[in-house]
KOLRO-42702 format. One record per residue (C-alpha): residue in one letter; z, x negated, y. Coordinates in steps of 0.1 Angstrom, whole numbers, plus 5000, padded with zeros to 4 digits. Each point is the difference from the previous one (the first is absolute). Layout:
// KOLRO-42702
aZXY ...
***
This chain:
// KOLRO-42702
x497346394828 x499749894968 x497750164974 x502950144976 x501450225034 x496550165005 x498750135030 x501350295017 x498950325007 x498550115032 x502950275002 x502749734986 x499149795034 x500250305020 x503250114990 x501449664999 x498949885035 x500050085036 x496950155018 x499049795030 x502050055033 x496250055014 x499650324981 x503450145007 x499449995034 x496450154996 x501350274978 x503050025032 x496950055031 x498350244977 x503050194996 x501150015036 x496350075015 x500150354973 x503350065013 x499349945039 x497250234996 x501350284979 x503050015025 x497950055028 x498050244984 x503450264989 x502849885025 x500450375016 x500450134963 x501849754981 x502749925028 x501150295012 x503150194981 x504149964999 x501749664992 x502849815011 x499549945035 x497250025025 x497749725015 x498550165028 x499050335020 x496750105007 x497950285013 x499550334979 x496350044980 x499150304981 x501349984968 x503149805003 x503250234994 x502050195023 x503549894990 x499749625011 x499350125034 x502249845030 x501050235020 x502049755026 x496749774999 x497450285005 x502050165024 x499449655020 x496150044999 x498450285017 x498150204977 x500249814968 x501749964969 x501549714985 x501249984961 x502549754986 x497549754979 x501949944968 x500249684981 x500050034961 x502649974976 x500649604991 x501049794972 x498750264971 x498849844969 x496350014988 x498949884964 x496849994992 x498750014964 x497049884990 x497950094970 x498549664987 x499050124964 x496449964990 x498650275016 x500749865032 x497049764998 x497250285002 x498650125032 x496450005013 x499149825022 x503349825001 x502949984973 x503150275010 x502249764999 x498849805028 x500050295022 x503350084995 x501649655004 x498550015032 x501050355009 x503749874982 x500149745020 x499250215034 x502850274990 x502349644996 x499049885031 x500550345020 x503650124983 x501849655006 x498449985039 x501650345001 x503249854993 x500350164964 x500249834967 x497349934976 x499749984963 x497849924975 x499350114960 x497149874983 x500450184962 x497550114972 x501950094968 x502949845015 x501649895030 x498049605004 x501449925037 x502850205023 x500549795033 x503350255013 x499350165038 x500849775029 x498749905032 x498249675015 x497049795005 x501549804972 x500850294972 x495950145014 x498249704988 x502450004971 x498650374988 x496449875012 x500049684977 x500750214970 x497550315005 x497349725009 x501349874965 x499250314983 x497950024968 x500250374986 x500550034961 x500950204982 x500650434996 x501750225024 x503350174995 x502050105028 x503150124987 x502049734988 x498949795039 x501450305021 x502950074982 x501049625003 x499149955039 x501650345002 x503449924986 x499749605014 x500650175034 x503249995014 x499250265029 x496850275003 x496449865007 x496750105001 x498449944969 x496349955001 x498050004970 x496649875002 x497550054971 x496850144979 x501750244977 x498449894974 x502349894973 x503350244986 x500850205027 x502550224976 x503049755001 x499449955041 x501750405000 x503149864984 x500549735026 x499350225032 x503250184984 x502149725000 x498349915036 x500950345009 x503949984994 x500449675018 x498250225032 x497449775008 x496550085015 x497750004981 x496149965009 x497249984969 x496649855017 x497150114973 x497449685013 x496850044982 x496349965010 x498750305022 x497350034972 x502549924970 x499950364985 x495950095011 x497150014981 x497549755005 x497750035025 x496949894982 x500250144963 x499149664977 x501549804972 x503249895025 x502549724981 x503950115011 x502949834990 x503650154987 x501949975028 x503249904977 x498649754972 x496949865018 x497450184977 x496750005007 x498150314987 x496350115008 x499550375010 x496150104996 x500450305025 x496150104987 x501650104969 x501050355001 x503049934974 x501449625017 x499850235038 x502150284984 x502849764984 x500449785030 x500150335023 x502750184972 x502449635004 x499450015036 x501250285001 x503049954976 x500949775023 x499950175033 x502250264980 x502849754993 x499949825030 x500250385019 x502750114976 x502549695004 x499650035044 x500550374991 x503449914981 x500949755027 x500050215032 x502050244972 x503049715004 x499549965037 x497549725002 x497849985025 x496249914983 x497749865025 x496449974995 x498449675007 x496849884998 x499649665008 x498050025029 x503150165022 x502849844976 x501649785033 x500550345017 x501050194973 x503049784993 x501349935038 x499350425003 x502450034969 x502649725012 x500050145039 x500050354988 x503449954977 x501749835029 x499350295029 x501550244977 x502849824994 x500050024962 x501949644995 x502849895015 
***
């Protein structure tokens, strides 16, 4: 390297390179140990509904439903019931989009957006071993990466390399992202969108339209901190930082007048970010809530959940 090139960035390196086969395949046993043990923990509930064919017959437990009983099989075992076990619907299409502005580097005790690359990477994992297709988004106040839905150890470590590459910049503005992955998809998906709110949310009403006329799914995960919108525990002078432009401002919550304005933006805040979900369910979005302390189960509930009621096809 010679001196008139300079030295890159950290994030020019990132973005340029590959990350070590070593952590791809860490990032890959992490995944598959969440997923193993989520499984286990919801089979009955996630795994029972219509599809295209069934993989097995089993004996009736409270709860399951009455149609998918075999008559010809329980009629075969004295004083039981056996139910047709039905397989899922295959082969649907799951894009994941992934907030990566600024924001997305607060979080206490760890930064947001490592927990959700791990919970991303766990969904990854768990839709492609189901034998669906996986997609990935990474966007700000644009579309920076789109690696199209497919299937494969090969296309996995692919969408792992890049959100390991990851370094959020940026504001948020979903509208212009979903309306391009919407219209970039040649048949319906599920649409996952995975960030803080915090940015323009107004423009994101405009895409869900567009997202909305091409019929796909679509899911808005709200990740924050479970104490994101609380007041402090221990009243003091408390430093926060602007979640969009990395401002660092002192709040002395002894003083009656510094308490009062940061409670009156808080709750500005709370209003807009209540408002937007508000107008989103409005257009048929589903809004999940998810702190990032159950963010891996809220999005394999939201995936799971669109494909037992049969939503894509």
């Amino acid at each position: 390297m010679t001196l008139a090139e300079g030295p890159k960035s950290v994030k020019e390196k990132r973005e340029s390179g590959k990350i070590p086969l070593k952590k791809l395949k860490k990032l890959e046993i992490l995944a598959k140990e969440r997923s193993t043990s989520f499984l286990q923990g919801h089979r009955r509930s996630i795994f029972r509904g219509p599809g295209t064919e069934y993989a097995d017959l089993r004996e009736y437990t409270e709860g399951d439903d009455l149609r998918f009983i075999d008559w010809n099989a329980s009629s075969r075992v004295p004083h039981k019931l056996i139910v047709r076990d039905y397989e899922q619907e295959r082969n649907t299409n799951v894009i994941l989009m992934l907030d990566t502005s600024y924001s997305m580097l607060l979080g206490d005790p760890t930064p947001r957006i490592k927990m959700a690359v791990e919970a991303i990477a766990t969904l990854a994992y768990t839709v492609m071993n189901n034998r669906d297709n996986f997609g990935w988004v990474s966007f700000s106040d644009k579309i920076h990466k789109y690696i199209p839905p497919r299937g494969g150890k090969t296309h996995l470590y692919s969408i792992f390399n890049e959100m390991l590459k990851v370094a959020p910049l940026g504001n948020t503005d979903i509208g212009e992202s979903i309306r391009d992955i919407a219209l970039a998809q040649k048949r319906r998906a599920i649409i996952i969108i995975l960030t803080d709110l915090h940015g323009d949310l107004e423009k994101a009403l405009d895409g869900f339209k567009v997202a909305n006329v091409k019929h796909h799914d679509v899911k808005l995960i709200h990740i924050h901190d479970p104490e994101e919108f609380l007041f402090p525990k221990n009243p003091r002078q408390v430093k926060f930082q602007d979640p969009e432009t990395g401002e660092v401002l002192a709040v002395n919550f002894s003083n009656l007048l510094e308490r009062g304005m940061f409670m009156y933006e808080l709750g500005l805040q709370i209003k807009e970010i209540n408002e937007f979900k508000r107008k989103a369910v409005g257009l048929n979005i589903d809004v999940i809530d998810a702190p990032t302390t159950v963010l891996m189960e809220k999005l394999l509930l939201t995936y799971f959940g669109s494909k037992r009621r049969g939503l894509v096809r």
